[in-house]
VOGU-3710 file (C-alpha; in Angstrom, 3 decimals, decimal comma):
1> xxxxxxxxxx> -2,575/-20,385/-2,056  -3,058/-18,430/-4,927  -4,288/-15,415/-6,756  -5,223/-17,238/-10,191  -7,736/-15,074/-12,491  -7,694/-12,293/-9,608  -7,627/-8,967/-10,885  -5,492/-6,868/-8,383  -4,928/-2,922/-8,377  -1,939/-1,828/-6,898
11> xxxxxxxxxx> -0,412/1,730/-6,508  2,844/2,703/-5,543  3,828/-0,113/-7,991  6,827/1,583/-9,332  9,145/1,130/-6,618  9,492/-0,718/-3,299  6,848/-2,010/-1,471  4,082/-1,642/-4,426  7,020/-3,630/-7,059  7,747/-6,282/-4,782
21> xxxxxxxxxx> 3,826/-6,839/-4,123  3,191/-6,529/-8,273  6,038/-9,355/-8,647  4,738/-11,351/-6,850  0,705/-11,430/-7,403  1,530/-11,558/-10,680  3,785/-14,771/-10,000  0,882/-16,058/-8,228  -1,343/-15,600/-10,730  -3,302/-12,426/-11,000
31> xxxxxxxxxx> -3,947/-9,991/-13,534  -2,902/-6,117/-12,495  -4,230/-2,696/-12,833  -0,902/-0,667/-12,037  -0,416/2,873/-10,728  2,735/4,995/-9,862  3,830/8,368/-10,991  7,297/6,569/-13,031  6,010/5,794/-16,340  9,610/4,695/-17,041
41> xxxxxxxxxx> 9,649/2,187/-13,724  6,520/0,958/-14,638  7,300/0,086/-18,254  10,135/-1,769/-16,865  8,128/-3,960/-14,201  5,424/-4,981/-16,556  8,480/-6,723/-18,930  8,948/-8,453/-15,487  5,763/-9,523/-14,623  4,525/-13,376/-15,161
51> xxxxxxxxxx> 1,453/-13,704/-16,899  0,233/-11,177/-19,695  -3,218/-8,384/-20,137  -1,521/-6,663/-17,270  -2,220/-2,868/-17,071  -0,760/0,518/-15,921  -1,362/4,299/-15,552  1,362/6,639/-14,697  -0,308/9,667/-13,072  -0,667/11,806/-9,738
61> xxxxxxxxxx> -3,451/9,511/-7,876  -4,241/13,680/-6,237  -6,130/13,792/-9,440  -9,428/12,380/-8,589  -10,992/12,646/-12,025  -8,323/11,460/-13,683  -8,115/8,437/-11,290  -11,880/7,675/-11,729  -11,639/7,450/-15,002  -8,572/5,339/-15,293
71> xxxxxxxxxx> -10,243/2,822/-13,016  -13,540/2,516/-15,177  -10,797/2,259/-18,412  -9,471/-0,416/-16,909  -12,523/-2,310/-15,777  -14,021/-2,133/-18,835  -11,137/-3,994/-20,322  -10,167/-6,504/-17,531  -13,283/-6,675/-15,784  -14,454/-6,388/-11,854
81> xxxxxxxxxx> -11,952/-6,524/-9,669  -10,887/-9,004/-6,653  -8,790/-7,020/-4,581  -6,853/-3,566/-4,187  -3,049/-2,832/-2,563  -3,000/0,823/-1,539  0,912/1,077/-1,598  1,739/4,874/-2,419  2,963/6,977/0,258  5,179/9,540/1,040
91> xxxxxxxxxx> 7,186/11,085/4,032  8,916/14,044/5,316  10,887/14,097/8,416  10,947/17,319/10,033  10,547/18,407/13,671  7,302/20,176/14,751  7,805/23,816/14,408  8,810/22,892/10,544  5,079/20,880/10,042  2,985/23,090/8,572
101> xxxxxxxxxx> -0,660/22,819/7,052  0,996/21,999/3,427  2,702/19,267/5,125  0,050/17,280/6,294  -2,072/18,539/3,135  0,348/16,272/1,656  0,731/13,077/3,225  -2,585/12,608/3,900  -3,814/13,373/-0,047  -1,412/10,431/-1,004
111> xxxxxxxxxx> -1,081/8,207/2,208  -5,040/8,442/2,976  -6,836/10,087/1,076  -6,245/8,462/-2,270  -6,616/4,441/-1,062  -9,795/5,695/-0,009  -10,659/7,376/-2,842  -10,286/4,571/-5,068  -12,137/2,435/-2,811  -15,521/4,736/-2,964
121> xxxxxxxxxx> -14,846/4,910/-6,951  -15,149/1,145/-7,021  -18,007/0,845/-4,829  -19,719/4,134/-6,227  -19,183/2,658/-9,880  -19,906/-1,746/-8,669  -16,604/-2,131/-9,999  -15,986/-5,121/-7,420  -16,624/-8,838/-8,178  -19,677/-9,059/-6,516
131> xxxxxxxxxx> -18,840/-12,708/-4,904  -16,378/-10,779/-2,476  -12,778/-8,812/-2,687  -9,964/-7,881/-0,229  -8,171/-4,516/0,238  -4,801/-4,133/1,975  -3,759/-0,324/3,288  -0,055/-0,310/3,665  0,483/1,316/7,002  3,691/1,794/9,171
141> xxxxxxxxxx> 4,743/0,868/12,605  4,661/4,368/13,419  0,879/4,537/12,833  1,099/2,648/15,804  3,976/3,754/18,189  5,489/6,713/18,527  8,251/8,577/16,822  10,011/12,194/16,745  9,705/14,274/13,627  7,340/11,943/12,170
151> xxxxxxxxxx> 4,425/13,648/12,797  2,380/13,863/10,111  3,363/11,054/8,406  2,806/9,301/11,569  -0,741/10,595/11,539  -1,309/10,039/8,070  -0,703/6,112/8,729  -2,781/5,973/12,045  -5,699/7,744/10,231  -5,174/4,521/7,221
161> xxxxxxxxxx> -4,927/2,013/10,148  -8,311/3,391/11,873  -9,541/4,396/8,424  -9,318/0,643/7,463  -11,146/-0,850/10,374  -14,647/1,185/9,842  -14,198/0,289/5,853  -14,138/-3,259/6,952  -17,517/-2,683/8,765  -19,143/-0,545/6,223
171> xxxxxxxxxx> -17,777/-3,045/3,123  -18,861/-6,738/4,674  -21,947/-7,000/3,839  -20,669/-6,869/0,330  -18,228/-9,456/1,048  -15,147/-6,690/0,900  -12,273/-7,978/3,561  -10,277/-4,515/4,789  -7,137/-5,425/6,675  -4,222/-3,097/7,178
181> xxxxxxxxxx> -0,504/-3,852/7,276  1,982/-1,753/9,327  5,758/-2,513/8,465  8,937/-1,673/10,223  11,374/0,115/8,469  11,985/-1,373/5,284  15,218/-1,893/3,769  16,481/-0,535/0,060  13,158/1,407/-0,865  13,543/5,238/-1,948
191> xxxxxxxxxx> 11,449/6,500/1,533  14,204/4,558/3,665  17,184/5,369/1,699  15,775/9,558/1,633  15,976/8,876/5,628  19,625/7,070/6,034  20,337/10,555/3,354  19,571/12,999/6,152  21,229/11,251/8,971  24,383/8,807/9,261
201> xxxxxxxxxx> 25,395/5,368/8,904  25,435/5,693/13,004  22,091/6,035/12,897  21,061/3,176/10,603  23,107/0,947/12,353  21,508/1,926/15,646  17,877/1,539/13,867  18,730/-1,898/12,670  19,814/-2,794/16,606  16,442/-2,202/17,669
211> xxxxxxxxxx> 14,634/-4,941/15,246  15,452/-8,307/16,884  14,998/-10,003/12,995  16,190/-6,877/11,286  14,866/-4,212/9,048  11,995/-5,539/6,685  12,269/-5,896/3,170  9,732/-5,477/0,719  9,095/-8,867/-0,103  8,140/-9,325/3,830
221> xxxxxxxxxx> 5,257/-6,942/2,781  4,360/-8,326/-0,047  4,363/-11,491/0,946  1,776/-10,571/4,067  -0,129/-8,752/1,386  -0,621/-11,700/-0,816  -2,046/-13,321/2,181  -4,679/-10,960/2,790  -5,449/-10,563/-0,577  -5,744/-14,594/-1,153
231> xxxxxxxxxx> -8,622/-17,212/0,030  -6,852/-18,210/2,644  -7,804/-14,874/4,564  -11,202/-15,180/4,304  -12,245/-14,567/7,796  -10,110/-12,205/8,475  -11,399/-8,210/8,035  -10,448/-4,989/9,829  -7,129/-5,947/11,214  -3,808/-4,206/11,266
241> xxxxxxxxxx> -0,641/-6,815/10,505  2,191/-5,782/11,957  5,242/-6,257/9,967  8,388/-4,734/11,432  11,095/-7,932/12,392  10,543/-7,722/15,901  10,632/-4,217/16,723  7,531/-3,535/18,481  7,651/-7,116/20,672  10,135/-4,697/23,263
//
């Protein structure tokens, strides 16, 4: 498998699950289109990435006009593109009476609404190689289960897991695959380390008891990602992978 002459968006490259995934399509041979709000973190992964014409914008991807236009920037320079990794998220734990409007205003601008922003954009605009492409929504586990003060960011993933699987209907009969992928808790990113912040080393130790394999880590994403994203997923469209070491097998 590989991604050789692919050109791959990514958000959320800057850190975590979105750097781990640029590493490595980039290893495997694709040219990338990256976004994050760290200009600094970004500058630093592109002297790590394998191959060269990679590109990046460091922006809020809340600002729709300034996303469109960094999109047809890009195409116009590295052509249409073969696939898309919606990576950027965010998360606030915080019990129910604390969840306001603004809270789910949010994590659903970043989480949802943005992946599928830039998905319309490219479709809107034919920015897609018109023999086929793949997009992969980074979910969560707790899209899927439940989980206490996690609600909006809970709904925010369930709404990208559901959101994903009428995209794939709408999008194959221009040969777009739309798979989702819903990890566990994954170890050393900034979301899981704000998380351990505001409870204990008790509690991580108790969270890691309940994954038989362990917490992920981001190249466990990544590495599903590159899947989707590659030939060898071409049949498969409008499923959610579930990445999470065990945890929901109980």
């Amino acid at each position: 498998m590989n991604l050789n002459n692919k050109k791959i968006i990514i958000t959320g490259a800057s850190s975590g699950i979105g750097e781990a995934s640029a590493l490595l399509c980039a290893e495997m041979g694709a040219q990338l289109l990256l976004f994050g709000r760290n200009e600094d973190r970004l500058q630093n992964l592109l002297k790590k990435l394998k191959g060269s014409n990679h590109e990046y914008k460091a922006f809020d991807l809340t600002e729709s006009k300034e996303l469109e236009s960094a999109i047809i920037e890009a195409h116009n320079i590295m052509g249409a593109f073969d696939g898309l990794i919606h990576s950027a998220g965010i998360q606030k734990t915080m019990p129910l009476q604390m969840t306001n409007a603004n809270i789910f205003h949010q994590q659903y601008q970043v989480n949802v609404i943005a992946g599928f922003d830039i998905c319309r954009i490219l479709q809107k605009k034919k920015l897609w190689n018109q023999q086929g492409a793949s997009i992969v929504f980074i979910a969560s586990i707790y899209g899927v289960t439940g989980v206490g003060a996690q609600l909006a960011y809970s709904a925010s993933k369930g709404a990208v897991i559901s959101g994903a699987k009428s995209l794939s209907i709408e999008l194959a009969t221009s040969y777009i695959r739309v798979n989702s992928i819903s990890p566990g808790m994954v170890e050393g990113t900034q979301m899981t380390e704000g998380v351990i912040k505001r409870f204990s080393s008790e509690w991580e130790k108790q969270s890691k008891s309940e994954y038989p394999l362990g917490w992920v880590e981001p190249i466990d994403v990544a590495n599903a990602a590159f899947f989707l994203l590659s030939d060898a997923s071409r049949k498969i469209t409008g499923t959610n992978m579930i990445v999470d070491g065990g945890f929901c097998a109980k």
